[in-house]
LONU-337829 format. One record per residue (C-alpha): residue in one letter; x, y, z. Coordinates in nm, 3 decimals. Layout:
REM residues N
  resn        x        y        z
     a        X        Y        Z
...
END
This chain:
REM residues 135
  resn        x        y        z
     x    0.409   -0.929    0.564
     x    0.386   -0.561    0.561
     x    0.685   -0.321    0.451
     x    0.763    0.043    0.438
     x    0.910    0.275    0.240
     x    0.973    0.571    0.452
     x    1.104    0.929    0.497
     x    1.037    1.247    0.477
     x    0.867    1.439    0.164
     x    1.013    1.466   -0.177
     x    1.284    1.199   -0.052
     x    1.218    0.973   -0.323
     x    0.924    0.719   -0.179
     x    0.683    0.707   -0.466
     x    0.950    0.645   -0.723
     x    1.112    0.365   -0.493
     x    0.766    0.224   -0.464
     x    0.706    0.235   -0.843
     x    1.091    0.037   -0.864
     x    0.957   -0.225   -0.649
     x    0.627   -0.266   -0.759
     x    0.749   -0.299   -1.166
     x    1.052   -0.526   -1.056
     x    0.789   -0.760   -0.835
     x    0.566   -0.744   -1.150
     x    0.852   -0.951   -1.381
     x    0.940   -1.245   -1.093
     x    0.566   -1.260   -0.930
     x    0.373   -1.574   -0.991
     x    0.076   -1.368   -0.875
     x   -0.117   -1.057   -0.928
     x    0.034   -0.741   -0.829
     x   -0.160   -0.418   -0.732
     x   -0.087   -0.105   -0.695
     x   -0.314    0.177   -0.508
     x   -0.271    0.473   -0.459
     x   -0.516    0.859   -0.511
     x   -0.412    0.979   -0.789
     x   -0.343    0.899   -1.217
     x    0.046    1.039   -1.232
     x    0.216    0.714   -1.189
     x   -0.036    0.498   -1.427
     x    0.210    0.476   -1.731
     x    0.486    0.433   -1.510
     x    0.371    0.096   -1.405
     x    0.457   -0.245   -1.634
     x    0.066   -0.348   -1.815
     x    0.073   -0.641   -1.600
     x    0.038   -0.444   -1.223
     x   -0.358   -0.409   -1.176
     x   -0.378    0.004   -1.127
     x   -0.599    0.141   -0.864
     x   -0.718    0.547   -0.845
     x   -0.915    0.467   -0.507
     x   -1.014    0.840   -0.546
     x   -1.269    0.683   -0.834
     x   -1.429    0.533   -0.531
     x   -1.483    0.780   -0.295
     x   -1.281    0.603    0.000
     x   -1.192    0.819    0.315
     x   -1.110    0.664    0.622
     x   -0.931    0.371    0.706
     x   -1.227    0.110    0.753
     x   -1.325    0.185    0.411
     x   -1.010    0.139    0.217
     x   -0.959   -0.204    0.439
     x   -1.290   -0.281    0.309
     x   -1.205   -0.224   -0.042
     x   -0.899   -0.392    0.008
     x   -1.048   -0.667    0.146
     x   -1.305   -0.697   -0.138
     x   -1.020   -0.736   -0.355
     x   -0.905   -1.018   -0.221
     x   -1.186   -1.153   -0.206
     x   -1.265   -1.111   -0.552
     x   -0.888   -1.263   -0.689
     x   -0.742   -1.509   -0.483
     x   -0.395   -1.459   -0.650
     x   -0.281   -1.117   -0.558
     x    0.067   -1.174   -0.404
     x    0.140   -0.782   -0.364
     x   -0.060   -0.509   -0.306
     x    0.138   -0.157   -0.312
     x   -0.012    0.108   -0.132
     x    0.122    0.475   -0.169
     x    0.040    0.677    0.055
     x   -0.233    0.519    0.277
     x   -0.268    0.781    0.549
     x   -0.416    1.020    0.251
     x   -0.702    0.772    0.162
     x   -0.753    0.712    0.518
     x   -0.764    1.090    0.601
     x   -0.556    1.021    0.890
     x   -0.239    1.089    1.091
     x   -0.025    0.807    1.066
     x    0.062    0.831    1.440
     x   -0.360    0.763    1.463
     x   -0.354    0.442    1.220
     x   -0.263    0.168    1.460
     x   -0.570   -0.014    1.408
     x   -0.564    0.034    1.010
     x   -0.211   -0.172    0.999
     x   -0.295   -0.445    1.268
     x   -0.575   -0.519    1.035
     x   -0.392   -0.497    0.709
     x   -0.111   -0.743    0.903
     x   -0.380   -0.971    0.987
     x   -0.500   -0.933    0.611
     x   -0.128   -1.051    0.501
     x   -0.148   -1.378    0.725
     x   -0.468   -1.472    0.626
     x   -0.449   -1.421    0.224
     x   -0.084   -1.506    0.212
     x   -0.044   -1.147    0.080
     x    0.214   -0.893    0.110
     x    0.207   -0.504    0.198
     x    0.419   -0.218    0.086
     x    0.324    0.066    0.163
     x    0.491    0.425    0.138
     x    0.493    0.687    0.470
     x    0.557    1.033    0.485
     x    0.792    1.059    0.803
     x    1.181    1.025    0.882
     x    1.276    0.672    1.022
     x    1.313    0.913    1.387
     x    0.960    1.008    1.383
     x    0.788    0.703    1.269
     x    0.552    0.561    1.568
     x    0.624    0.296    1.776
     x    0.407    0.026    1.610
     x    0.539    0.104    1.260
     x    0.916    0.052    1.362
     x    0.892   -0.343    1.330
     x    0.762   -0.315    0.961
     x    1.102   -0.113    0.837
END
């Protein structure tokens, strides 16, 4: 399953995503992960969410942060939730361009029996087509 948090800038979306994340962290029988490019939001986050700068590892496009998200599923089997804020950053991309990046990560969420929440910088109005079944 993949989810959105949407809407335009300074609306709100990282704090919402932060909400969700800490509140999934309490009732998950999982691991829960949280990426994102940047250390602001590290304290804000309960101990037991696994914290990811994935500016410490250089990613920028969209095959290489599926790759790193891939390796950690690979590596832990029990990640339940993986929050992503702000993917098109990593990826260096538009997120009209990232059809591709979200078909994988959807295929990703079958596969691993893994959920996807990810934030995007866009009113509901603007959002491309493929993203509109994920809201």
């Amino acid at each position: 399953m993949i989810k959105l948090i949407y809407g335009a800038k300074g609306t709100g979306k990282t704090k919402r995503i932060i909400d969700t994340c800490n509140e999934d962290a309490l009732n998950s029988t999982g691991n829960v992960v949280f990426l994102t490019d940047t250390n602001r939001y590290m304290y804000e986050l309960k101990r037991t969410v696994r914290f990811v700068n994935v500016d410490e590892f250089e990613i920028q496009t969209e095959l290489g942060l599926l790759g790193f998200i891939r390796g950690m599923l690979a590596g832990n089997s029990d990640i339940t939730t993986v929050y992503i804020d702000g993917a098109h950053r990593m990826a260096n991309r538009d997120i009209a361009d990232m059809t591709w990046f979200y078909n994988k990560l959807e295929d990703l969420a079958k596969k691993n029996d893994t959920s996807f929440v990810l934030t995007v910088s866009c009113p509901e109005s603007d959002l491309p087509e493929y993203m509109k079944k994920y809201i």
